[in-house]
C-alpha positions as CSV (number, residue, x, y, z in Angstrom):
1,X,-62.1,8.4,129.6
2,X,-61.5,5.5,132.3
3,X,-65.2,5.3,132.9
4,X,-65.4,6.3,136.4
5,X,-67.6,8.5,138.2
6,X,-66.9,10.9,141.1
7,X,-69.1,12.8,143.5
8,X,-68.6,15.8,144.7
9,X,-68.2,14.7,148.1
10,X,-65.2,12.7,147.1
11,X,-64.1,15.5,145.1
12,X,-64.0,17.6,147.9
13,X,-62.8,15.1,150.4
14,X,-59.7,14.7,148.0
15,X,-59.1,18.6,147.7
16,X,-60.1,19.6,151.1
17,X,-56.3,17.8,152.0
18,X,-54.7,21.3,150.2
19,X,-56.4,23.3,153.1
20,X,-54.1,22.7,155.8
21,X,-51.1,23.4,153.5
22,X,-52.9,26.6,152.2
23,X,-53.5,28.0,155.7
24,X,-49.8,27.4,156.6
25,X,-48.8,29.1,153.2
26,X,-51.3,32.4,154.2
27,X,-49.3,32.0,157.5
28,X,-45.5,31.2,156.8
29,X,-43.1,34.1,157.2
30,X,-41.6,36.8,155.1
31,X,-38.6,38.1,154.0
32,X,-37.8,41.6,156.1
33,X,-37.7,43.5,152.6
34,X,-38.9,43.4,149.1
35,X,-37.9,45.4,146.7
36,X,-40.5,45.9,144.5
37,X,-44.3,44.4,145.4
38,X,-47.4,44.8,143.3
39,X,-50.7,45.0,144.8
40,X,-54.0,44.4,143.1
41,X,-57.6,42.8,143.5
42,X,-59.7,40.2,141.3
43,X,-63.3,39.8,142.1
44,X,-65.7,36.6,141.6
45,X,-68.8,36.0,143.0
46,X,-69.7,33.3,146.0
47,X,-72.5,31.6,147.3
48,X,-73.2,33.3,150.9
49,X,-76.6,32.8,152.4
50,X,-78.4,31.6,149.7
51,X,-77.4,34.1,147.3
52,X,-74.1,34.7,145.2
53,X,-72.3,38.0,146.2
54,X,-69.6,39.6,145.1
55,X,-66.3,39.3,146.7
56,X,-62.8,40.8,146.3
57,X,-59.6,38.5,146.0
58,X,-56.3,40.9,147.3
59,X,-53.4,39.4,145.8
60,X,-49.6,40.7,146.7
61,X,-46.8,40.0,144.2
62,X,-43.3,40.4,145.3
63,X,-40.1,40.8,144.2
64,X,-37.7,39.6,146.3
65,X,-33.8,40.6,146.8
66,X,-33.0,38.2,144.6
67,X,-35.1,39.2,141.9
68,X,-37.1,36.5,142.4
69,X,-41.4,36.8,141.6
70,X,-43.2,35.5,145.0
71,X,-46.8,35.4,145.8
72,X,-46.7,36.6,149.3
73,X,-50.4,36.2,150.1
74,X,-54.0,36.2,149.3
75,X,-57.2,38.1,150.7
76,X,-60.3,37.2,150.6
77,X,-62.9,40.6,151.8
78,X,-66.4,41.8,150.6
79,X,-64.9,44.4,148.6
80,X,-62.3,46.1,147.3
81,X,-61.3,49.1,149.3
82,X,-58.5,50.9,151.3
83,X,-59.5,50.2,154.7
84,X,-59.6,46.6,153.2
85,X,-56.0,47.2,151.6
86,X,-54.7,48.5,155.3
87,X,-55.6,45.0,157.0
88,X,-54.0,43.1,154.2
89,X,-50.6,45.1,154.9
90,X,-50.5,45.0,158.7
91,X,-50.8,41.1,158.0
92,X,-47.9,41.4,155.5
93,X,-46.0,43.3,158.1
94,X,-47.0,40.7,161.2
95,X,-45.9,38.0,158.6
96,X,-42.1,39.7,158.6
97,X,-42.2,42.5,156.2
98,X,-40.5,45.3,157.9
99,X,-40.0,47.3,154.4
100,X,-41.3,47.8,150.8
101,X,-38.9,49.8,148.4
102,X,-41.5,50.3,145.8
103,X,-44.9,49.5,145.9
104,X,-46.9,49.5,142.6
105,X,-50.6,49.9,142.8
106,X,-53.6,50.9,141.0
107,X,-55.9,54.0,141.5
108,X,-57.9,53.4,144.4
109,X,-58.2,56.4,146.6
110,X,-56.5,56.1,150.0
111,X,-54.5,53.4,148.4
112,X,-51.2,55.3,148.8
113,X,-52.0,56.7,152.5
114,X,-52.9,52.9,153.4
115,X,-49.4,51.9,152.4
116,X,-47.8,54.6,153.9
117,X,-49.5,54.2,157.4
118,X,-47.4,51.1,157.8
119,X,-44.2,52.0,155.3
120,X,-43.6,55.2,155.5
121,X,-40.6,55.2,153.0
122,X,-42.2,52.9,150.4
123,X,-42.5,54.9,147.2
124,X,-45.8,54.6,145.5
125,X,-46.0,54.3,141.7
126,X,-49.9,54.5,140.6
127,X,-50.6,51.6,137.3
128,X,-49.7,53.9,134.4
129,X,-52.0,51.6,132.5
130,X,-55.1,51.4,135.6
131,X,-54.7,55.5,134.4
132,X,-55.0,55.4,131.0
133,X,-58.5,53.0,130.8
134,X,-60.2,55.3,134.1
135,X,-59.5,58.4,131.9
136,X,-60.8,56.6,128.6
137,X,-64.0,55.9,129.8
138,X,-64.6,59.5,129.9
139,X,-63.6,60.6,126.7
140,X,-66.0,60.6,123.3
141,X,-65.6,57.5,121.1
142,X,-65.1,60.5,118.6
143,X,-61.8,62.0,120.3
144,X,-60.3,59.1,121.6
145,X,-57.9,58.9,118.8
146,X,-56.6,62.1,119.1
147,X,-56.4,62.6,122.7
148,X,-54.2,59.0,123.3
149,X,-52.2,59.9,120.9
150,X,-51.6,63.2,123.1
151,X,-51.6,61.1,126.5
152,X,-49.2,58.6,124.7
153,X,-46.6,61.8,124.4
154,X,-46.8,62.0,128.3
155,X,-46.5,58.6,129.8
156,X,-43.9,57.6,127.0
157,X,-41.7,60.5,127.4
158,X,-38.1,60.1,128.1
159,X,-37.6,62.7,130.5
160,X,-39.7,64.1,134.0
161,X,-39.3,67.6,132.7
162,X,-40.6,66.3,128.6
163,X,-43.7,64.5,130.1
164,X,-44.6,67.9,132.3
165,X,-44.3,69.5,129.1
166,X,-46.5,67.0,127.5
167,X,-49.0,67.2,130.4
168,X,-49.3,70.8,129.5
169,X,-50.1,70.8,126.4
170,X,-52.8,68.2,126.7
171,X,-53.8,70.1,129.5
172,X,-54.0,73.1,127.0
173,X,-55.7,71.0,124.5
174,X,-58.2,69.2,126.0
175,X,-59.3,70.6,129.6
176,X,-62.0,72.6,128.6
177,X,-63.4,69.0,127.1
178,X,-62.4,66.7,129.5
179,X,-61.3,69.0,133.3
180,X,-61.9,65.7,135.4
181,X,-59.6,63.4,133.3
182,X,-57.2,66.4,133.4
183,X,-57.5,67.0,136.9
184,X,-57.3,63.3,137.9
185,X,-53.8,63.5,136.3
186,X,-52.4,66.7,138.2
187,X,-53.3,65.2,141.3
188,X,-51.9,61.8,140.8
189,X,-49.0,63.3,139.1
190,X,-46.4,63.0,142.2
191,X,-47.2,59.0,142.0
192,X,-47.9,58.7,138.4
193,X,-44.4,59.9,137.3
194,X,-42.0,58.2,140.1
195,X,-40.8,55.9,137.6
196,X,-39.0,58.9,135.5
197,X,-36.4,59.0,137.6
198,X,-35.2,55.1,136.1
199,X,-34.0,53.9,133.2
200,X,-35.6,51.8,131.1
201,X,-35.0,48.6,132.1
202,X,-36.2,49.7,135.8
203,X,-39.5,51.9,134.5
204,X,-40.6,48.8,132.7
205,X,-41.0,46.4,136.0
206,X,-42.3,49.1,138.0
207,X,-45.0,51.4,135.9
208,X,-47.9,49.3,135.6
209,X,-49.1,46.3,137.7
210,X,-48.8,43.8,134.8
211,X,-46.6,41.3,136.6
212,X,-50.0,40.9,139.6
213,X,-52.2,41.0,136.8
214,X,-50.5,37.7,134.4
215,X,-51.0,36.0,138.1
216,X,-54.9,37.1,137.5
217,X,-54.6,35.8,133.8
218,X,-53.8,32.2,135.3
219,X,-56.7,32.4,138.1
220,X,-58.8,33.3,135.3
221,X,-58.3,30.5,133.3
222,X,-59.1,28.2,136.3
223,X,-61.9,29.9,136.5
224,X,-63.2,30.7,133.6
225,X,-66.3,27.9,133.6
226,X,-67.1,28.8,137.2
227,X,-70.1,31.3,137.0
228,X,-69.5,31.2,141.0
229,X,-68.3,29.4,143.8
230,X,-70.4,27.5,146.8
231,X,-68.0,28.8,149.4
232,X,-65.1,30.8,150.2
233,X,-62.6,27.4,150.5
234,X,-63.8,26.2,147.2
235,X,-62.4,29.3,145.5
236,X,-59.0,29.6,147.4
237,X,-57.9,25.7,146.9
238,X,-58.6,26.4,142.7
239,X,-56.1,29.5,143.0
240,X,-53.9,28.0,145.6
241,X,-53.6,24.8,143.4
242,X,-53.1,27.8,140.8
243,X,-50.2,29.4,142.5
244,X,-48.6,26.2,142.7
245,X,-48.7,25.6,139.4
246,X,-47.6,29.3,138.3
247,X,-44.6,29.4,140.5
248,X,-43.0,26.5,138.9
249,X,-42.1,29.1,136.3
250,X,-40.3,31.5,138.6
251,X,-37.3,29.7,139.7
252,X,-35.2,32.8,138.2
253,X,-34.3,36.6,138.8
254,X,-36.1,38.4,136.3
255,X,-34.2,40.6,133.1
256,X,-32.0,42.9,133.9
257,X,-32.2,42.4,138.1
258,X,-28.7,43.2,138.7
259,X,-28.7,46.6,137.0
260,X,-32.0,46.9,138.7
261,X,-30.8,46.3,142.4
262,X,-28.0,48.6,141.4
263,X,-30.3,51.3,140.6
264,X,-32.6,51.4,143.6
265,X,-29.6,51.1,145.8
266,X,-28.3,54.6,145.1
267,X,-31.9,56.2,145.1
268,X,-32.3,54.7,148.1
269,X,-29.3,54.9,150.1
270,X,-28.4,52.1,153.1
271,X,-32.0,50.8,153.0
272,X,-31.0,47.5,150.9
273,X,-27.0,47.9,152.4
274,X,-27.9,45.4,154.9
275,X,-29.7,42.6,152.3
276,X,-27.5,42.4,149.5
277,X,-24.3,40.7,149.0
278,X,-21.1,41.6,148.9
């Protein structure tokens, strides 16, 4: 438009200034607690020698006691795994964290012990949704109808005691089809269905990891005409730029805090006593 031309030296001379404010922002403290946090990973590929390799970005979404989003970090590691997941979280605790009330995370196994390793009250609530697509992919094109409309009856239900019900009959219905989709939901049952206990307003933040994974939606459209990146700092200035950009929006509690913070006061008793105003 203005006719001028810029290498990509200068363009990384000029963005390379964001890295000393990035490192302090991986490094600044935390609150002691966060009410709710969501966990989740993204993945790109980057340039490492010579080749372009596949790498996992950990990013941790938290709510804080004001009901306020915050991004409290980002991890970069070769992939995505719970060993990985534990270093991210002693970091989070180093930074200040002393104690998640609910942490909402997807399917990966040793997920759950990882968090509790380190928080050993936090209640875990597995992605309804992360549940629903692992258990699609196993069931025939031809039945898939039928058996969500089944599932739907469980994770919808307005009860604990209607959804068991519900998880018994598809049990009944489909096992014999499908045992591994049926047995991967009777043994993540316990963290599947913590959000029953809530009401509405409460199940919706806290049942899936949507809220981590609109962050993702932005990265992504940073990214979206990058088919990789030369270097690890290349890719964590675009989604650092990003989160400044993002967090603009969040300068207010989200619907329905209040009631919220009520709620998970009384389930869990003198934990948030000492955070929340009189």
């Amino acid at each position: 438009m203005y006719d001028i031309s810029l290498s990509n030296g200068t363009i990384n001379a000029v963005t390379d200034k964001l890295l000393p404010e990035l490192q302090a922002w991986r490094e600044r403290d935390l609150e002691a607690i966060y009410p709710i946090v969501w966990l989740d990973a993204i993945h790109y590929k980057i340039r490492e020698n010579g080749r372009y390799a596949s790498k996992a970005i950990y990013t941790i979404l938290g709510l804080n006691i004001e009901g306020e989003k915050e991004l409290l970090g980002l991890y970069l590691s070769d992939q995505e795994g719970a060993h990985h997941w534990l270093s991210v979280l002693t970091d989070l605790h180093n930074r200040g964290i002393k104690d998640i009330i609910i942490a909402c995370v997807d399917g990966l196994k040793g997920f759950p012990e990882a968090i509790e390793s380190l928080y050993p009250e936090t209640e875990i609530q597995h992605c309804i949704i992360h549940q629903i697509r692992n258990s699609m992919k196993y069931v025939a094109s031809k039945n898939q109808k039928a058996f969500m409309a089944d599932l739907k009856c469980v994770y919808k239900a307005a009860t604990l005691n209607a959804a068991e019900i519900a998880l018994d009959e598809l049990d009944a219905r489909w096992s014999d089809k499908y045992p591994m989709v049926i047995k991967s939901w009777r043994s993540k049952w316990p963290t599947l269905s913590a959000y029953f206990k809530y009401p509405e307003y409460v199940r919706k933040a806290v049942y899936t990891t949507n809220a981590v994974e609109a962050v993702h939606r932005q990265f992504r459209k940073l990214t979206k005409t990058k088919g990789g990146f030369a270097n690890e700092n290349s890719l964590l200035k675009l989604l650092y730029a990003g989160i400044l950009k993002a967090s603009e929006r969040w300068t207010h509690p989200v619907q329905n805090w209040n009631l919220t913070l009520s709620q998970l006061a009384i389930h869990f008793e003198k934990r948030l006593d000492d955070h929340m105003a009189l």
